[in-house]
C-alpha positions as CSV (number, residue, x, y, z in Angstrom):
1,X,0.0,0.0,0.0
2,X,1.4,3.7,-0.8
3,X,1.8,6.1,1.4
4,X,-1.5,7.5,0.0
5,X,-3.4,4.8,0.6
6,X,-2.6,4.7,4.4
7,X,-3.5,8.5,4.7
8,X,-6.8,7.9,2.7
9,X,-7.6,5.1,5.2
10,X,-6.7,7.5,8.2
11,X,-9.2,10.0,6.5
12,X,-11.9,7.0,6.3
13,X,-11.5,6.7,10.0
14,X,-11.7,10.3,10.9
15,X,-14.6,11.5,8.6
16,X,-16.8,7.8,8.5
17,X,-15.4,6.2,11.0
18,X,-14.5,2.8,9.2
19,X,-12.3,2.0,6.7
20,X,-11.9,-1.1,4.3
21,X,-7.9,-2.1,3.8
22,X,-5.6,-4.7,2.6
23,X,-5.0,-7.6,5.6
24,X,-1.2,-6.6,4.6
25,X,-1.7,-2.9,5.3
26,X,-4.3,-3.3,8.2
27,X,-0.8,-3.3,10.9
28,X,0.1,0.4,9.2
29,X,-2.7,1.7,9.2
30,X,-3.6,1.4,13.0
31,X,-0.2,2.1,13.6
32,X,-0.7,4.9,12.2
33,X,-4.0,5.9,13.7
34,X,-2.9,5.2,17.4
35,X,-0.5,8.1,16.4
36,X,-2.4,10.7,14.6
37,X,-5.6,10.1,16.1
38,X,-4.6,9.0,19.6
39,X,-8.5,9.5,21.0
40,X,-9.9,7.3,18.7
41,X,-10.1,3.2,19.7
42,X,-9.5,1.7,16.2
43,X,-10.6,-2.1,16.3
44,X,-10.6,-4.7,13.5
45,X,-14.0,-5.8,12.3
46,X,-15.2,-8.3,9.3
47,X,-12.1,-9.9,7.2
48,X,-13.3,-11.1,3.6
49,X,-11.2,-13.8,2.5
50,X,-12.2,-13.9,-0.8
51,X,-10.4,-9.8,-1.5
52,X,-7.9,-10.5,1.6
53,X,-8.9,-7.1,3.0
54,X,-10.2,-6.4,6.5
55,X,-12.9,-3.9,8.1
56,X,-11.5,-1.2,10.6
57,X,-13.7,0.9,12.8
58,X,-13.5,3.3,15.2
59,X,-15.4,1.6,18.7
60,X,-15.9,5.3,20.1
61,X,-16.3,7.1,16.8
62,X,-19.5,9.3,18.0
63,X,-17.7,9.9,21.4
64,X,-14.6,10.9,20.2
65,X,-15.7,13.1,17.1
């Protein structure tokens, strides 16, 4: 995943409060959520083995917005 992609996953998180990613990239991009957006609880959700990619969701997205 580019760079891009991780930041356009970050922006899913902070503006819908779930984002779909690659099971590869899932690691970054909570990585790099715990950093940038250290008041929001990012969990994992649904994994879909079929496109490898996994569901990620912020648990206190209407509390924390």
């Amino acid at each position: 995943m580019a760079k891009h992609g991780i930041f356009y996953a970050l922006c899913d998180l902070f503006n819908e409060g779930e984002a779909v990613v690659s099971i590869d990239n899932a690691k970054q991009v909570i990585t790099a959520a715990r950093h940038t957006l250290p008041e929001f609880v990012v969990c994992a959700g649904l994994f879909d083995p079929d496109s490898k990619t996994i569901e990620l969701y912020v648990e206190n997205y209407k509390d924390a917005k």
